[in-house]
C-alpha positions in Angstrom: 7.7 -18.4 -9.9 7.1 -16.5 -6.6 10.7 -17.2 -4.5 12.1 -15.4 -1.6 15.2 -14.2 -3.4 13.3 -11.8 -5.9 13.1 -8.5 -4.1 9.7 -6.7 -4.7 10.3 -2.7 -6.2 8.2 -0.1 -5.5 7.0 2.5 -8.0 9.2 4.8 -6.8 13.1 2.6 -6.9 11.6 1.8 -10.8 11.3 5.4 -11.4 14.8 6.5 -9.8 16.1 3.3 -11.7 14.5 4.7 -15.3 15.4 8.1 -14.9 19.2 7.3 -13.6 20.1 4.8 -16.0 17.2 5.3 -18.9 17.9 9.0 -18.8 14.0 9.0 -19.0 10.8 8.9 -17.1 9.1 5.6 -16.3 5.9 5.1 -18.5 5.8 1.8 -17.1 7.4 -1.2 -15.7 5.9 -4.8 -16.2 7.0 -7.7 -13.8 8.3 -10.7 -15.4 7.6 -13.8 -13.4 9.2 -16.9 -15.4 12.5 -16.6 -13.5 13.1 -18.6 -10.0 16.0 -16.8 -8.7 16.2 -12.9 -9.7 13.2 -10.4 -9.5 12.8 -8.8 -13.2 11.1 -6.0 -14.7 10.3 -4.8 -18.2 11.0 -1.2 -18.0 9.9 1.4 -20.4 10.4 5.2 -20.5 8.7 8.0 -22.0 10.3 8.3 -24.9 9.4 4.3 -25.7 12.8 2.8 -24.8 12.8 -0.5 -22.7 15.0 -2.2 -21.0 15.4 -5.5 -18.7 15.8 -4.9 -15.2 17.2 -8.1 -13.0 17.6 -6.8 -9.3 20.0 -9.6 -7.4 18.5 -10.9 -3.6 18.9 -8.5 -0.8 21.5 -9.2 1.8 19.0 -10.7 4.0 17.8 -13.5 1.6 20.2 -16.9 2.7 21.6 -18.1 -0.2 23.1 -21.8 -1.4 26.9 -22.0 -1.0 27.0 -21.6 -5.0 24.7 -19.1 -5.4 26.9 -16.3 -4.3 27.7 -13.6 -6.5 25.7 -14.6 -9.6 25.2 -11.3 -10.7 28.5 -10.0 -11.5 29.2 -13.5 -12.8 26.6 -12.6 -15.2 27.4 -9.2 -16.1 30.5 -9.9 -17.3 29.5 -13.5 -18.7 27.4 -11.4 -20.9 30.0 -8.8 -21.9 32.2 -11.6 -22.6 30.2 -13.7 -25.2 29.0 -10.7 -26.6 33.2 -9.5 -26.9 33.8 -12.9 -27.7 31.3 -14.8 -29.9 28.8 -14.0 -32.8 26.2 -15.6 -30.0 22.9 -13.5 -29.6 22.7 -12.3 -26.1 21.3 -8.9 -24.8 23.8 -6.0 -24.4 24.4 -5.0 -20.7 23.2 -1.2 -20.4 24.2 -0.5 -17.1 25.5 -2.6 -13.8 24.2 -0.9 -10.2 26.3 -1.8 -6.9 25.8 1.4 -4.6 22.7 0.9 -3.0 21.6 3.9 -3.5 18.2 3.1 -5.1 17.7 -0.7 -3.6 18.9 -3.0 -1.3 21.3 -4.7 -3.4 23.4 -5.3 -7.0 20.7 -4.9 -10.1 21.5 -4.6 -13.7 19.8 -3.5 -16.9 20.2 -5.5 -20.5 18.6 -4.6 -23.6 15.0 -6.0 -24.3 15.4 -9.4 -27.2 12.6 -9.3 -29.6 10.9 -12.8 -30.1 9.0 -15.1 -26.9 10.7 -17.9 -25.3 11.2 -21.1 -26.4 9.5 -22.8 -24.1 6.1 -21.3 -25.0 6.9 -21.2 -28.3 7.8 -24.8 -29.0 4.2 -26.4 -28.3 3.1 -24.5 -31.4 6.0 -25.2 -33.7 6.3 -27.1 -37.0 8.7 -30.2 -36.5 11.2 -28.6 -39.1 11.1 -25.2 -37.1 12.2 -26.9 -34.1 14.6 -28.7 -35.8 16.4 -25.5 -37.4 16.1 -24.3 -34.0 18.1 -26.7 -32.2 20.5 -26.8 -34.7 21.2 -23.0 -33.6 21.1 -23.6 -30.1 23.6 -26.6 -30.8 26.0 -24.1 -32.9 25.6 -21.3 -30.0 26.7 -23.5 -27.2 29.9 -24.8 -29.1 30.7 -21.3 -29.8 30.6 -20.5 -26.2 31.8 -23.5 -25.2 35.3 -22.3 -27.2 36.0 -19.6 -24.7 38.0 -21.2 -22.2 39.8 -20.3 -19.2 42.9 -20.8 -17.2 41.7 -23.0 -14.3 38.0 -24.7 -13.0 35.4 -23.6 -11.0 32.6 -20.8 -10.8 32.9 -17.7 -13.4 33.8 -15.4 -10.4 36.2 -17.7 -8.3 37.8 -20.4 -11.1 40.7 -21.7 -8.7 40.9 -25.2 -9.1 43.8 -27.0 -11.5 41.3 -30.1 -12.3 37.7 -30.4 -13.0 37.7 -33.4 -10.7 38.9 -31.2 -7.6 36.2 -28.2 -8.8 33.1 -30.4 -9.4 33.8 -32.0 -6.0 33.7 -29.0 -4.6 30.6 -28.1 -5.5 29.2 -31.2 -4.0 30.6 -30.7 -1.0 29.2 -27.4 -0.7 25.9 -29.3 -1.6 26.0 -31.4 1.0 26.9 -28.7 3.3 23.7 -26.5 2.2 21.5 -29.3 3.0 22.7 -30.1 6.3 22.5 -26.6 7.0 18.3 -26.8 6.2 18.6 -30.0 7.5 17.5 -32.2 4.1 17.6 -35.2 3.7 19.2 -36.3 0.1 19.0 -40.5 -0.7 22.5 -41.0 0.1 23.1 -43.5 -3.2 23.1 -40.3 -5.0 25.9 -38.7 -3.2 27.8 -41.6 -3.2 27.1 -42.4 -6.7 29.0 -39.0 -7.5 31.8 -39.5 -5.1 32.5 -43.1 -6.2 32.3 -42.2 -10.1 34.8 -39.4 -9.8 37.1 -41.2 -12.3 35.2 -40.3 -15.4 35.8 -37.0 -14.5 39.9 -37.0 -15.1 38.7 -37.0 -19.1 38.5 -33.6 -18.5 41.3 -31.3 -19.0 40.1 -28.0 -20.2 37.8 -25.3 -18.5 35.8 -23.9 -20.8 33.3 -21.4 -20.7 29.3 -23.2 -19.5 25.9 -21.8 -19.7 24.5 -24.5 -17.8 20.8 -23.2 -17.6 20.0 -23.5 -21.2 16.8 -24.8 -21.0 14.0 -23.6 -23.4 12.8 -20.8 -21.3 16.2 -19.1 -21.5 16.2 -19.4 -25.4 14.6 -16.8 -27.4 13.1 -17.4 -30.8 11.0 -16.0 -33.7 8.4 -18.3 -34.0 7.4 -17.0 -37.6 10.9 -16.8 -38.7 11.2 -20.4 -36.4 15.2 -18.7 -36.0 17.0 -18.0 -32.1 16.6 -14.3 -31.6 18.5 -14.5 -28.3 20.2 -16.1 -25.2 19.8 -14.8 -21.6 20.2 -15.8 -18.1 23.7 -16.4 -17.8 24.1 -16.2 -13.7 25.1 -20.0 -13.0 27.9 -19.8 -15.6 31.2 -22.4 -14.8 34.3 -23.1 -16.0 33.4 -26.0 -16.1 33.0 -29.9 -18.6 30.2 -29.1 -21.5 29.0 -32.0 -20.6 27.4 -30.4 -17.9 25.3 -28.2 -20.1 21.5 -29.3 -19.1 21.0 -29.9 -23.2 22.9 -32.7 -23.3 20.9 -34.8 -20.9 18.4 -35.6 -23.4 19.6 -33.8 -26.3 18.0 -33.1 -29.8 19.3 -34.5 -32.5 19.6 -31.2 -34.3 21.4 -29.6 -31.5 23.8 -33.1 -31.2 24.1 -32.3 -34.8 25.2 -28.5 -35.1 27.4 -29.2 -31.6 29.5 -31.5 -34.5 31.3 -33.1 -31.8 30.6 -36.8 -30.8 30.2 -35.5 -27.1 28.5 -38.2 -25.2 30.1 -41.3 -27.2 32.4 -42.9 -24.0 31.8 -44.6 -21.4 33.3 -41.8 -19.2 30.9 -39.1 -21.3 27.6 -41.1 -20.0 29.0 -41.8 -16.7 29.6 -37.7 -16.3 26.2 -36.8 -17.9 24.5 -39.1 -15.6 26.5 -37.4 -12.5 25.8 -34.0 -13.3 22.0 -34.7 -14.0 22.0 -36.1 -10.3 23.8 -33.5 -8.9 21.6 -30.8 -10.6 18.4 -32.5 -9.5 19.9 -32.2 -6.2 19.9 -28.9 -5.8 16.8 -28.3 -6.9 15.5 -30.6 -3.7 17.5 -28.6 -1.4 16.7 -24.8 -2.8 13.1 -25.5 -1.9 13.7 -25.1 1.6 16.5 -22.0 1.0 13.8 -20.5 -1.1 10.8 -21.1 0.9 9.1 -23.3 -2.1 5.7 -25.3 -1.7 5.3 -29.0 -0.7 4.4 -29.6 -3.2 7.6 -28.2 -5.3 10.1 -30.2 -3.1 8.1 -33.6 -3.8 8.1 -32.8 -7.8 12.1 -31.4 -7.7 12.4 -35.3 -5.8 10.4 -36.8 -8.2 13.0 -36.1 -10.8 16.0 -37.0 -8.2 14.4 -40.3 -8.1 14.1 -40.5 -11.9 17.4 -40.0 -12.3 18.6 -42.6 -9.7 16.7 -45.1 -11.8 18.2 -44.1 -14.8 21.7 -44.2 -13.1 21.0 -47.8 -12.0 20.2 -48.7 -15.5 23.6 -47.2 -16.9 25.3 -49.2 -13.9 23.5 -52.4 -14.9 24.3 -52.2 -18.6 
């Protein structure tokens, strides 16, 4: 996904990167493009050890109001789990901030075996997708039993209630897209800001991937088993309701979770908030990021899908 926030490297910064934190030569160094908001690299040295390279936007890139620091967030998201959990996730090798080879914060994580999910599904037996979910379900309740001391983003958690954190976000939302000057259907915003009360079910912060779709899942596709997790940037303390999983989940992954998650009215009335507050940001990131037409009138597409889908919760 080509986005203004993935700095391009020359030859030369992937060399200096290799030989300073590889403690190798650079044989080569393959771009990977799936990703929307870092620039990545496959790295590999003479001596045949690789490494994942994520290089954060330079300072000149305008970012959303919740976008900033995502990289340390991530860094030490990672370290965390990996402390933490028996959760698959890549092992950080080394976290840049001087500046001294590029523009910017980059980090390197070990390279996961296995091909993402969302390639690998397509081609899947029904029972490997099954014992896949399952995992992914079991994974995110481990996580999700890290918890912290008060809500918000990893970096900055300084809210007492979930209520006073999530509202913040949409205010900063809504401040992002008057500052590009977007347009969002206003029955969305006030659809969150008059349903706030389902959000008092929630009295513990705990620790939220909340970008788990299939492309940041790794698997084995022969062995049909999770090799690994990545991409941890956007994590919150935050409801696991908000977990993008649960908006249409599995059944497997309902399943492993073991945890009747989205039984109350106040658990649907959350899940249906959070899918229209994710849907819009992706309308106003296409003008932060510089995306297509055509890109904007898909990420409303959903908005709209969701607002229809809201109005059938409200009806019922």
């Amino acid at each position: 996904m080509e986005s203004i926030t993935k700095p391009t490297l020359t030859n030369e910064q992937l060399a200096s990167i290799c030989r300073e934190h590889l403690c190798d030569p650079l044989k080569s160094a393959e771009e990977l493009t799936d990703g929307w908001f870092n620039a990545a690299y496959l790295l590999t040295s003479t001596a045949g050890r690789e490494a994942v390279l994520k290089v954060a936007p330079p300072d000149s890139v305008r970012l959303m109001r919740y976008e900033h620091e995502l990289m340390p967030a991530e860094v030490s998201a990672l370290r965390l789990v990996k402390n933490m959990t028996a959760v698959p996730v890549p092992g950080v090798i080394a976290y840049d901030t001087s500046r001294q080879i590029v523009d910017g914060g980059f980090f390197l994580t070990e390279r996961l075996s296995g091909i993402p999910l969302n390639h690998a599904r397509p081609n899947l037996s029904p029972e490997s997708q099954e014992r896949i979910d399952r995992q992914v379900g079991s994974y995110l309740k481990e996580m999700h039993g890290i918890t912290g001391p008060r809500f918000g983003t990893y970096t900055v958690p300084q809210y007492s209630t979930w209520t006073d954190a999530f509202s913040s976000l949409v205010d900063w939302l809504k401040q992002d897209a008057s500052d590009v000057r977007i347009d969002l259907p206003h029955e969305a915003l006030n659809s969150i800001e008059r349903n706030q009360w389902a959000l008092e079910e929630v009295l513990v912060p705990n620790l939220v991937h909340w970008d788990l779709w299939d492309g940041n899942v790794f698997v084995d596709p022969d062995e049909g088993i999770v090799t690994g997790l990545i991409d941890f940037e956007r994590v919150l303390w935050a409801d696991p309701l908000i977990e993008e999983n649960f908006k249409a989940p599995k059944p497997g992954l309902l399943e492993a979770y073991g945890e009747p998650i989205l039984e109350s009215p106040g658990a649907k009335m959350r899940r249906q908030l959070y899918t229209l507050y994710l849907y819009s940001i992706m309308v106003v990131e296409c003008r932060f990021r510089h995306f297509t037409p055509e890109h904007e009138t898909w990420a409303r597409g959903l908005l709209d899908d969701s607002l229809k889908e809201f109005r059938l919760l409200q009806a019922g």
